[in-house]
C-alpha positions as CSV (number, residue, x, y, z in Angstrom):
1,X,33.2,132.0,113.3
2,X,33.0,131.9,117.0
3,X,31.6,128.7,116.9
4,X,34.8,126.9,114.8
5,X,37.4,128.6,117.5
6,X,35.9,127.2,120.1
7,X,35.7,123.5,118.2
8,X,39.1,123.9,117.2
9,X,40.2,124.8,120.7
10,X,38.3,121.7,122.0
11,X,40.1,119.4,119.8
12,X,43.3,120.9,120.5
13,X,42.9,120.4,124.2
14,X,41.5,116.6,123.3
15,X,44.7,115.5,121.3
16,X,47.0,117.4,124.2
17,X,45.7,115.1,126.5
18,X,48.1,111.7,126.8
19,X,46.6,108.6,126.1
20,X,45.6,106.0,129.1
21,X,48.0,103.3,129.2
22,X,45.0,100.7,130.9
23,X,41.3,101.0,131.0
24,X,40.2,99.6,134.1
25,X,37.6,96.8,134.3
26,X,34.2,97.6,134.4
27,X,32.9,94.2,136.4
28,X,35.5,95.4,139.3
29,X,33.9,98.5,139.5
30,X,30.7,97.1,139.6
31,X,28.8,97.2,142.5
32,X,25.3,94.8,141.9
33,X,24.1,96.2,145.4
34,X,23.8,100.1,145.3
35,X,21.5,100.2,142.1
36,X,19.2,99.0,144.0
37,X,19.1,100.2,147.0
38,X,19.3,103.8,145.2
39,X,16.1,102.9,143.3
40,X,14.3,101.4,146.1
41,X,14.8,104.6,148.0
42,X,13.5,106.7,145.3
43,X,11.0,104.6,144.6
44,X,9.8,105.0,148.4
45,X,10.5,109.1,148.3
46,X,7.8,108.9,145.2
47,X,4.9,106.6,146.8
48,X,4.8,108.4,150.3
49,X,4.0,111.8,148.8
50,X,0.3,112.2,147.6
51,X,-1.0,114.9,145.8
52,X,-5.0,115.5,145.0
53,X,-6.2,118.4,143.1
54,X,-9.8,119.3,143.6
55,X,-10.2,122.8,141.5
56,X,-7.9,125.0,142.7
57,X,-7.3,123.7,146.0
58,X,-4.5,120.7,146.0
59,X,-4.3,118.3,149.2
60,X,-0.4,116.5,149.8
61,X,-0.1,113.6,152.5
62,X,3.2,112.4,153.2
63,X,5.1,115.9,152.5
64,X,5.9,117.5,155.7
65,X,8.9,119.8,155.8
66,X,9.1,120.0,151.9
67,X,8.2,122.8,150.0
68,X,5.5,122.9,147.4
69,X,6.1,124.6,143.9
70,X,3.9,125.9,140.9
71,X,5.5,126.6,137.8
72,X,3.5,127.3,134.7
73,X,3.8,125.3,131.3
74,X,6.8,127.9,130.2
75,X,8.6,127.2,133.4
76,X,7.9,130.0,135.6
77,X,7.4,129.5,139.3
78,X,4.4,130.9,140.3
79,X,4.7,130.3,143.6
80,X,6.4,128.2,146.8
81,X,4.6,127.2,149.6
82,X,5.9,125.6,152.9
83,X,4.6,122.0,153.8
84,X,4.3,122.2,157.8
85,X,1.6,119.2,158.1
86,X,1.4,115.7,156.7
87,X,-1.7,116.3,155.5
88,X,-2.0,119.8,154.1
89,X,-4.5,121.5,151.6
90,X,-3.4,124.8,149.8
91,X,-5.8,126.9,148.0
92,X,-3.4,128.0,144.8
93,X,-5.6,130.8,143.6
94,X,-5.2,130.5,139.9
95,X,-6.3,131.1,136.9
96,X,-7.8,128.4,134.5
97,X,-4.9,126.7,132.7
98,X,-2.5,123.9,132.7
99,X,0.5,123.8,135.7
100,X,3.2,121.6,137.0
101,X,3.2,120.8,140.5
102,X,6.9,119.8,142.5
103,X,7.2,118.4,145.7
104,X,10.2,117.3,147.0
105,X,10.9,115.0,143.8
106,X,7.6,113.9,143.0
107,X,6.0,116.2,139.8
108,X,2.4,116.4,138.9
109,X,1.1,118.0,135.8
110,X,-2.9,119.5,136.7
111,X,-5.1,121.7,134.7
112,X,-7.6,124.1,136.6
113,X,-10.8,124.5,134.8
């Protein structure tokens, strides 16, 4: 029931609105540069951070001043550590199982045997 008000509320609001009297032109809009610069520097964010997991301790180059963060497969973080070193190794003291890793943007899924 609550579900139908709502849509019917929606649609009222939609056929309030007044119609536009000129779409504008996507081409002129359009800016062919800043795709690509966007992608190149995301690109670069995701091939300067490393991440190596060697049983439960996990090494990341390139990361300093991020934060890393272990969530488990639900979701969950686990826990946050601060990256203070380009090359840092963090012993993540957990139990055997599967985990997601986040640094900065870059996301690793691991499993710890």
């Amino acid at each position: 029931m609550k579900k139908n008000i709502l849509l019917l509320a929606l649609f009222a609001i939609v056929a309030a609105m007044p119609a536009r009297a000129e779409e504008p032109a996507l081409e002129a809009d359009f800016d062919a540069e800043a795709p690509t610069s966007i992608m190149a520097e995301t690109d670069a964010e995701f091939q300067d951070i490393q991440i190596a997991v060697d049983g439960t301790q996990v090494r990341i180059c390139g990361a300093e001043g991020l934060t890393l963060e272990v969530f488990n497969l639900t979701g969950v973080k686990i826990s946050t550590t601060k990256i203070d070193s380009n090359d840092k190794v963090v012993n993540l003291n957990l139990q055997h199982g599967c985990y997601i890793l986040k640094v900065g943007k870059v996301v690793r899924k691991i499993s710890i045997r």
